[in-house]
C-alpha positions as CSV (number, residue, x, y, z in Angstrom):
1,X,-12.3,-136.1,86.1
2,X,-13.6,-134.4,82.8
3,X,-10.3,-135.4,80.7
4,X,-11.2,-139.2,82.4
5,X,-14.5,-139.0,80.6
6,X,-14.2,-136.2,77.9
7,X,-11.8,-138.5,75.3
8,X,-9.1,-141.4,75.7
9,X,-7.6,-143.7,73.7
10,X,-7.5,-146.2,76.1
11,X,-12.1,-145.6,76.2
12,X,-12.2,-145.6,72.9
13,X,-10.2,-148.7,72.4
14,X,-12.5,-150.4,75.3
15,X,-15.7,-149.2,73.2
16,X,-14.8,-150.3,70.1
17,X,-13.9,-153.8,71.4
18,X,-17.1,-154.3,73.0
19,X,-19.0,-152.8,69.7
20,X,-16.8,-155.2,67.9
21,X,-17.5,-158.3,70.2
22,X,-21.6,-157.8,70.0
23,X,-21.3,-157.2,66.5
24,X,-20.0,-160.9,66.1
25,X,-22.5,-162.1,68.5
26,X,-25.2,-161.1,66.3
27,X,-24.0,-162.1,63.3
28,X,-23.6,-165.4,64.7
29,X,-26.9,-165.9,66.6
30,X,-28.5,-167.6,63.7
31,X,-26.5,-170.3,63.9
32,X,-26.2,-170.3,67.8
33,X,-26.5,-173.4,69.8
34,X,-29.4,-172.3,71.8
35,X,-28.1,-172.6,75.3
36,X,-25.3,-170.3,74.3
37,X,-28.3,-168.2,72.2
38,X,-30.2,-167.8,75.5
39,X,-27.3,-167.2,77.8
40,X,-26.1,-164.3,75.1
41,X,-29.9,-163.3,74.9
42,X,-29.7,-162.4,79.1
43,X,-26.5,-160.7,78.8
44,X,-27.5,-158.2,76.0
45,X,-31.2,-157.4,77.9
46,X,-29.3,-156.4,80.9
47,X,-26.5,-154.5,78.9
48,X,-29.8,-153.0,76.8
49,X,-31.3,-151.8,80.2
50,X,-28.0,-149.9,81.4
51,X,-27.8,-148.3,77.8
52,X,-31.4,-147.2,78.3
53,X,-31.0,-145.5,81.5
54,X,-27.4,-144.1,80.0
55,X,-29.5,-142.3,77.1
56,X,-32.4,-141.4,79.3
57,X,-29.8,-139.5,81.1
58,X,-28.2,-138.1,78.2
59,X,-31.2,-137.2,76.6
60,X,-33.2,-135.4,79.1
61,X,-29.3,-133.6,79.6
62,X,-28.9,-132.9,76.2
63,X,-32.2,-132.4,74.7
64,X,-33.4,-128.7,74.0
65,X,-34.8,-126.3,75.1
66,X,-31.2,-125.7,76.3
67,X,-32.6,-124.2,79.7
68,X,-32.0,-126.5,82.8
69,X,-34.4,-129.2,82.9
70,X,-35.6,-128.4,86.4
71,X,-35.7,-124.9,85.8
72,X,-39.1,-123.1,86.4
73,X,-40.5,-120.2,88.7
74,X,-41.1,-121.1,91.5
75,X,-42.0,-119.2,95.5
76,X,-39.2,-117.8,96.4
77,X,-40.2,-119.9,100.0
78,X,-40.5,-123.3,98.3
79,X,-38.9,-126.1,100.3
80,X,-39.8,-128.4,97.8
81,X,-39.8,-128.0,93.9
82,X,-40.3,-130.7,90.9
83,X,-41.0,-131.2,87.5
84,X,-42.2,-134.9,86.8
85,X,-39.5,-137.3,84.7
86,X,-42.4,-137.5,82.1
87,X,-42.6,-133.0,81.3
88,X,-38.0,-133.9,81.8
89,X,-36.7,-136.4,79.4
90,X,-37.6,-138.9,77.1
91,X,-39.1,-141.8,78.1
92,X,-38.2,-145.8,76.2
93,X,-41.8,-145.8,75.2
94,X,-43.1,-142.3,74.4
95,X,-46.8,-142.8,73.3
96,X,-49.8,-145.4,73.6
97,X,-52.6,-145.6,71.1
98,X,-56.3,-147.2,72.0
99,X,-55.1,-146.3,75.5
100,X,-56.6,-149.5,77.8
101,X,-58.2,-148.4,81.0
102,X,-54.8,-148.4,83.1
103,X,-52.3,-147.1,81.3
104,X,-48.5,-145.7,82.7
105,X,-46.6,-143.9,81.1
106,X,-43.3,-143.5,82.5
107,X,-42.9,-144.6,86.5
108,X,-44.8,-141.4,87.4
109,X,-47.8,-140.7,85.5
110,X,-50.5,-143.3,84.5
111,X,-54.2,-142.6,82.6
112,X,-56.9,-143.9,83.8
113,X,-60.4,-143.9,81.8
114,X,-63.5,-146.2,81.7
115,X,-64.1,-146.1,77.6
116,X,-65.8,-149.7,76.2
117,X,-63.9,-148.9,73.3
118,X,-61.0,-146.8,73.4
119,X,-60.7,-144.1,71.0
120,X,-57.5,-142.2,72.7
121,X,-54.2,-141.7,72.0
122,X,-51.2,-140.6,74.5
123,X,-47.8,-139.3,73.4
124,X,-44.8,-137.3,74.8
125,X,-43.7,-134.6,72.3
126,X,-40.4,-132.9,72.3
127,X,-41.2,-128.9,73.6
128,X,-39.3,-126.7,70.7
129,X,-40.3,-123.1,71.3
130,X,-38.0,-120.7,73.1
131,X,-40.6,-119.8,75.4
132,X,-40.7,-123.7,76.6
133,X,-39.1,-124.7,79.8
134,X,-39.7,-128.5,79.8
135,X,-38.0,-130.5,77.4
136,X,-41.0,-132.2,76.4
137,X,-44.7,-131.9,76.9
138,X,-47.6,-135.0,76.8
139,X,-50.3,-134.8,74.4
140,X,-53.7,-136.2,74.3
141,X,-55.9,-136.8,72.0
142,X,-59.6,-138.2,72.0
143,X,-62.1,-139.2,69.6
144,X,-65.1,-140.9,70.4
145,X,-65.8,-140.9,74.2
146,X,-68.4,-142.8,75.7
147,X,-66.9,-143.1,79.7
148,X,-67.9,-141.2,82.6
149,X,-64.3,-139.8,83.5
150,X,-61.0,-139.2,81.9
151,X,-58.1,-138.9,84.6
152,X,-54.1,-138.4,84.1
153,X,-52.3,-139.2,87.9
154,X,-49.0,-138.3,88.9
155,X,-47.5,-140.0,91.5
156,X,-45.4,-137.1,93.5
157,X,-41.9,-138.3,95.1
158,X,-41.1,-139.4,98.6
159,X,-39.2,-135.7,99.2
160,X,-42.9,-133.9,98.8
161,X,-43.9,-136.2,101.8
162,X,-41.0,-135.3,104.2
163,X,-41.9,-133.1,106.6
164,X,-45.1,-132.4,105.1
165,X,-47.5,-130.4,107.6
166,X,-51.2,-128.3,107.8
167,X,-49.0,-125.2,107.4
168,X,-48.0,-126.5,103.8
169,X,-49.4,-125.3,100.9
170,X,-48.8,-127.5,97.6
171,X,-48.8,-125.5,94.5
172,X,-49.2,-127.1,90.6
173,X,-48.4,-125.3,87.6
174,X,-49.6,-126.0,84.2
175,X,-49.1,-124.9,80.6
176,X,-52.1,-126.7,78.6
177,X,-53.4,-126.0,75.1
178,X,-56.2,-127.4,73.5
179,X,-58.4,-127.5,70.3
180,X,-61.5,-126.4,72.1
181,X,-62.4,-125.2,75.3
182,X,-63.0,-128.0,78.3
183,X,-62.6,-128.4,81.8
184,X,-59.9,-129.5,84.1
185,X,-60.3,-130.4,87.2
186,X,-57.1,-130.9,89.7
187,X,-56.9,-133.2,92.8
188,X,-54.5,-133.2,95.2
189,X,-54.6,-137.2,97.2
190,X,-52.4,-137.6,100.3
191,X,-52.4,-140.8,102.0
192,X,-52.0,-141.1,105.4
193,X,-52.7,-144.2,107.1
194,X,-55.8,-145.8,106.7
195,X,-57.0,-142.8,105.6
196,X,-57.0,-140.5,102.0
197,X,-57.0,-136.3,102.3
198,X,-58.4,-134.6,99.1
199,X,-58.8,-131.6,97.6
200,X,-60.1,-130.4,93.9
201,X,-59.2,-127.1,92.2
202,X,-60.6,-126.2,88.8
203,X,-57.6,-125.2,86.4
204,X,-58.2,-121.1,85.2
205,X,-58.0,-122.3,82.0
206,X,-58.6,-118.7,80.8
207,X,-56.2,-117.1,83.1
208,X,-51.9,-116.0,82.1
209,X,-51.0,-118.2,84.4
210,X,-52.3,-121.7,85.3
211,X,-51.8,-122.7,88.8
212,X,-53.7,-123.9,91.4
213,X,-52.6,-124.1,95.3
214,X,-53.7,-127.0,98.1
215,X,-54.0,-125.2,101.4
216,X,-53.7,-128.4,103.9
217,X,-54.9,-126.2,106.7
218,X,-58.1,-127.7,105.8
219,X,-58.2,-130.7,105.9
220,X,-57.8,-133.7,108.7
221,X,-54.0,-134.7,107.7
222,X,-52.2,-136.8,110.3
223,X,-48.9,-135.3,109.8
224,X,-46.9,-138.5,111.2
225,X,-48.6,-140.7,109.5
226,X,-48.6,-139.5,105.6
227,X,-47.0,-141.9,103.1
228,X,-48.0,-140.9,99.8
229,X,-48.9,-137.7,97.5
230,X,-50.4,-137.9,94.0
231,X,-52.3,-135.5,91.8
232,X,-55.4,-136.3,89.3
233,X,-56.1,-134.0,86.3
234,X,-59.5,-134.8,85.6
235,X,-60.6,-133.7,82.1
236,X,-64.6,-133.5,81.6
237,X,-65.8,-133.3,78.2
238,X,-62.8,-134.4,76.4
239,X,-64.5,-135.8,73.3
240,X,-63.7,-134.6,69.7
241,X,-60.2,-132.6,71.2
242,X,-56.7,-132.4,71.6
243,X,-55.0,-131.3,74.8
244,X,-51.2,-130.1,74.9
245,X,-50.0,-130.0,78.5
246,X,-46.5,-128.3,77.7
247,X,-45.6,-128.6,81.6
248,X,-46.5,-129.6,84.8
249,X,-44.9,-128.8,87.7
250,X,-45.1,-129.2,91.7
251,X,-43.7,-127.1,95.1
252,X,-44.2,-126.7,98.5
253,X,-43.8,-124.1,100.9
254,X,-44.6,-123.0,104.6
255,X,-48.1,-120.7,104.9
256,X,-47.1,-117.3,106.1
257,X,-48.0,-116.5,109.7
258,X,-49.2,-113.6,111.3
């Protein structure tokens, strides 16, 4: 299978017939009759969508550092390891500025705020140093902030769910910088039925290592009926700074028993 898709004539030829045959179409859609125009215009957004997700792929394969792009530490129990698409490859839009109160980025992570007037900006950055894991990290920046909260969720995948029990405990990982020091708060949300488990950490900001773990022995989790997993960072004070959060990332593993 690699010669299939390492080289060719016969794929190269294919390529450059297609290249050839879009090239036509665009020279020509100024003078397009417009049925034809909007019948062309629906066949090159869904060609434009596969292209996307072929170079989201490549990308986030190709893109430095040249480590894996899911490799990270993690317990050596785990059951369950991630690192969200946003901290793994590049995403078609990479940044928002004068972030409105709802904001995704990517399918995973959205920022929520409750500024009158937006003053903040939100960007993935490509993760150079040797020492970097992820790919790519997230920046934030804020200016002028006149809200009561600042939030960045991340919506955790259906495999964190599976199985999930009271013996679990749920470990995030963090590398953050920032221009001055603030807080960051971390909440762990697991839905289950009608009902909504949580459970904040404070980031050791100040510590080697940035991690925080959930211990669900605590709380009131319905095991057969959980459907959903997210986390909140919570940033308080955030005005006037720049936060770098070169990685996040998520596992899960069985409490030890005695």
């Amino acid at each position: 299978m690699a010669g299939h898709w390492g080289g060719g004539w016969m794929r190269q030829a294919l390529q450059g017939a297609s290249l050839r045959r879009w090239s036509r179409l665009a020279d020509a859609a100024p003078e397009m009759p417009l049925a034809e125009l909007r019948g062309q215009r629906s066949a090159a957004r869904r060609l434009r969508t596969r292209l996307d997700e072929l170079l989201h792929v490549a990308d986030e394969r190709l893109a430095l550092p040249l480590i894996g792009n899911q490799a990270f530490p993690r317990p050596a129990d785990a059951d369950w390891a991630w690192r969200p698409e946003l901290w793994r490859g590049p995403l078609p839009q990479p940044g928002i500025a004068s972030v409105p109160v709802k904001a995704p980025l990517g399918a995973e992570a959205t920022l929520f705020h409750d500024c009158p007037r937006s003053e903040i900006t939100l960007r993935q950055i490509r993760n150079l140093r040797e020492s970097d894991l992820a790919p790519y990290g997230l920046r934030l920046d804020v200016f002028r902030f006149s809200g009561s909260y600042l939030s960045l969720a991340v919506d955790l995948p259906p495999e964190a769910c599976n199985g999930l029990s009271r013996r679990h405990l749920i470990r995030a990982e963090t590398i953050v910088e920032m221009e001055k020091p603030l807080e960051i708060f971390a909440r762990l949300n697991i839905r289950h039925g009608p009902n909504t488990e949580q459970i904040v950490r404070e980031l050791p900001l100040n510590a080697e290592e940035i991690n925080v773990e959930f211990d669900l022995a605590y709380t009131r989790l319905n095991e057969k009926r959980v459907e959903s997993m997210w986390l909140d960072l919570i940033f308080e004070g955030p005005e006037m700074n720049e936060v770098i959060l070169r990685d996040l990332t998520f596992s899960r593993r069985p409490r030890a028993e005695f």
